[in-house]
N, C-alpha and C positions, 0 to 999 in steps of 0.2 A: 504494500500500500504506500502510495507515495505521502511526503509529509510536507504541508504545506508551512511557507513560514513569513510571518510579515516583519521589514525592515523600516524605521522610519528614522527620518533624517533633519534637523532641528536647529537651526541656529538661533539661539535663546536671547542672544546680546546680552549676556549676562547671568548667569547662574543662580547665583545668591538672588537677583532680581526675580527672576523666574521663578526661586523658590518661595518667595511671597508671595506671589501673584498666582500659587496653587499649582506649583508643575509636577509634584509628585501626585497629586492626584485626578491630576490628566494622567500621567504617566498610566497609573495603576488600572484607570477605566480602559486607557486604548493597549495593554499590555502585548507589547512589542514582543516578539522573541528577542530582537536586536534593536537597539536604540543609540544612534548616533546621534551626538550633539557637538557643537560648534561655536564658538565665540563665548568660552566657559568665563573667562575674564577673570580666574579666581587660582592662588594655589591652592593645593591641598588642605595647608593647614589651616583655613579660615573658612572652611567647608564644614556646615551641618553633618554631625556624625550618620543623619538619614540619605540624606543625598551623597555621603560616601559607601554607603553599605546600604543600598535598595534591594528588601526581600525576594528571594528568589531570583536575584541578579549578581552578576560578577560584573564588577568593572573598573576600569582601568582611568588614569587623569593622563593629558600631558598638556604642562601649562607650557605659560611662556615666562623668560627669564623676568623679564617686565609686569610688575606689578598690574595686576587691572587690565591686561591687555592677552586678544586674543586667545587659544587654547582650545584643546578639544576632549572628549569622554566620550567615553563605550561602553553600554550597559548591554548585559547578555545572558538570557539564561541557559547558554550551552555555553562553558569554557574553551575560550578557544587553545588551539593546539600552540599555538606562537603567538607573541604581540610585541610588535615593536613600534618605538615610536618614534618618530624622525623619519627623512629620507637619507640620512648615513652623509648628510651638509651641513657643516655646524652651523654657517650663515645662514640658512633656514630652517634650522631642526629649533635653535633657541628662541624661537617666535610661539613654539609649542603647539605646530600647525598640522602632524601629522601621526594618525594609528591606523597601522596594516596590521589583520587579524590575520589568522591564517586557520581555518575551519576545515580544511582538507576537501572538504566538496569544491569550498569557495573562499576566495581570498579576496577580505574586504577592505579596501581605501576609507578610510573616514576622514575629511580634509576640509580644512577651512584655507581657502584661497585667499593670496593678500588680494588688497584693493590698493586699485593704483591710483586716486584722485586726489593722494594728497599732495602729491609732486613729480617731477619726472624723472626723478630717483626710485622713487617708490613704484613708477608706471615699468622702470626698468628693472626693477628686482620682481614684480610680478609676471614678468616675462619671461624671465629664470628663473624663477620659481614652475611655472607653466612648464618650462622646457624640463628640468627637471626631475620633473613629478615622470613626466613620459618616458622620461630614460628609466628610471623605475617602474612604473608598472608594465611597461612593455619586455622587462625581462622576466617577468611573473608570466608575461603570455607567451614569450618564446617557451616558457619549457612546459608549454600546454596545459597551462594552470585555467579552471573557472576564475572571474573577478566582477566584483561589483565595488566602483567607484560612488560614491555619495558624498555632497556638503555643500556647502557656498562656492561655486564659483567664481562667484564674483562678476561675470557677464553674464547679457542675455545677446542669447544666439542670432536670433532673427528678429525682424522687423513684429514678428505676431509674439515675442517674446517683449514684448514693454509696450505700453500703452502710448508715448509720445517718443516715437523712434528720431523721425526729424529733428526735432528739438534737441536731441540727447545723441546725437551722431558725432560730436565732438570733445565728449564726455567719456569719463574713465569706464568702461561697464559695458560702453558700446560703440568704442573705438572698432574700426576697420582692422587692424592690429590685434586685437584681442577677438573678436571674432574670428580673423581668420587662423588664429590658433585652434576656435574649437572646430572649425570646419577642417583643419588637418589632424586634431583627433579622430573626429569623426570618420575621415576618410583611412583611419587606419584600422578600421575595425571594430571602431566602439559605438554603440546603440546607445541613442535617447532615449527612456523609457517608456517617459512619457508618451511621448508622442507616437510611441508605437497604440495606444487606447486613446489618445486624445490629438488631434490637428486642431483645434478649434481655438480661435481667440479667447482673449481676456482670459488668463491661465499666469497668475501672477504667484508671484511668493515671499517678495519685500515691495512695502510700499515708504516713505517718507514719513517720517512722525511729525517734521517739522510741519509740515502742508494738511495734516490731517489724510491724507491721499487714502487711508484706506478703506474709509467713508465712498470714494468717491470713484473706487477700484482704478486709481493710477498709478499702476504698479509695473514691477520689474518680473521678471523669471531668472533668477539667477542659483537659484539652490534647483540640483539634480540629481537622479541616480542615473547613471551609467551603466552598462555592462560589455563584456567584452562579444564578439560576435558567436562563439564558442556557447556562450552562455543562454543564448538571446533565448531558446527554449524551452528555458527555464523561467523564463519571465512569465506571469499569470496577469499580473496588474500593476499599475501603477497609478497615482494620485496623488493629489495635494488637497491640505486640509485648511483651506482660508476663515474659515468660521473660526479655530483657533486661534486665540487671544493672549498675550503675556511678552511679547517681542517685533520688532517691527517684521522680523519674519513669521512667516507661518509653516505648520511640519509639513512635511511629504514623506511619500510612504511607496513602497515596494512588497509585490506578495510573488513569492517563487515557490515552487517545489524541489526536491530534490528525489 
């Protein structure tokens, strides 16, 4: 009998913030098998003893050296076989942006992508960061590994991925440049998941807090699951949960079998 299993993917902007705002008990109602989150902004030690040990989960912190900034978590209730954290680059691994599980069926990326809009140093370490990431997981699929890739991107791919493309064409997120990075992802084998169950507009996943934008759904698509082409069979569904509330992102979620 095959076993199905849902993966959801969450950039919180904030953890400790999250955790007031009720996210262990979202957590509890949509219980994930695997629960990736993103933008933890928190070391260890200033973490709720509950949101470090979530029942019937295992998981794993990698912050960033910087206080308050950036950082990702893995919550699981099958221990994975390996977990490392970093991409083996100390210039990117101390930002505390990356966990590769290693589950034997499937080897999961959990990644919070820089943003490049604070400068053109930061546009250009998100570039190598980008570049990167691909020299790594692409040796997981050379030795014919399953993979699913999930977190903040940090762009949106296409024109039906944001609400105000024109506007936002010379903006960090939606630069020609960073697009055409994910379109040389993509062309090397990696599946959208979405869009394999959903083509359809207004499909956001951060909106502006400043603007109010999510009142008014003008928003972005930048947080994704991935999978490699290998995998893509495995895919059941995929979605995004905009009704949830507690970060200017919203979760998204993946159901596979194995």
């Amino acid at each position: 009998m095959k076993k199905v299993m849902q993966l959801i993917s969450w950039n919180v902007n904030g953890i400790r913030s999250a955790y007031r705002k009720g996210f262990l008990n979202w957590f509890q109602r949509q219980n994930p098998d695997i629960f990736c989150v993103q933008e933890t902004k928190a070391q260890m030690d200033v973490l709720p003893h509950d949101l470090l040990n979530f029942q019937g989960y295992y998981s794993v912190f990698s912050s960033a050296e910087k206080k308050g900034y950036s950082g990702v978590a893995l919550y699981s209730k099958v221990k994975p076989l390996t977990v490392k954290t970093g991409l083996g680059i100390q210039k990117f691994d101390h930002e505390g942006r990356t966990i590769i599980a290693d589950y034997g069926d499937f080897v999961l990326f959990n990644i919070y992508f820089p943003n490049g809009q604070m400068s053109d140093a930061r546009l250009k370490y998100k570039m190598e960061f980008y570049d990167a990431f691909l020299d790594v997981v692409e040796t997981y699929d050379r030795e014919g590994r399953n993979i699913i890739v999930c977190g903040d991107i940090n762009t949106a791919h296409k024109e039906i991925d944001l609400a105000r493309p024109k506007e936002n064409e010379n903006v960090s997120g939606f630069l020609p440049i960073e697009r055409a990075w994910i379109d040389k992802f993509i062309s090397h084998g990696w599946v959208d998941t979405l869009r394999l169950f959903h083509p359809e507009p207004e499909l956001y996943t951060w909106w502006s807090l400043r603007t109010r934008a999510r009142d008014r759904n003008i928003g972005w698509r930048i947080d994704y699951f991935f999978v490699n082409e290998r995998f893509r069979r495995h895919v059941k569904d995929a979605f995004i949960l905009p009704e949830v509330q507690g970060s200017d992102h919203c979760p998204i979620g993946l159901k596979i079998t194995l």
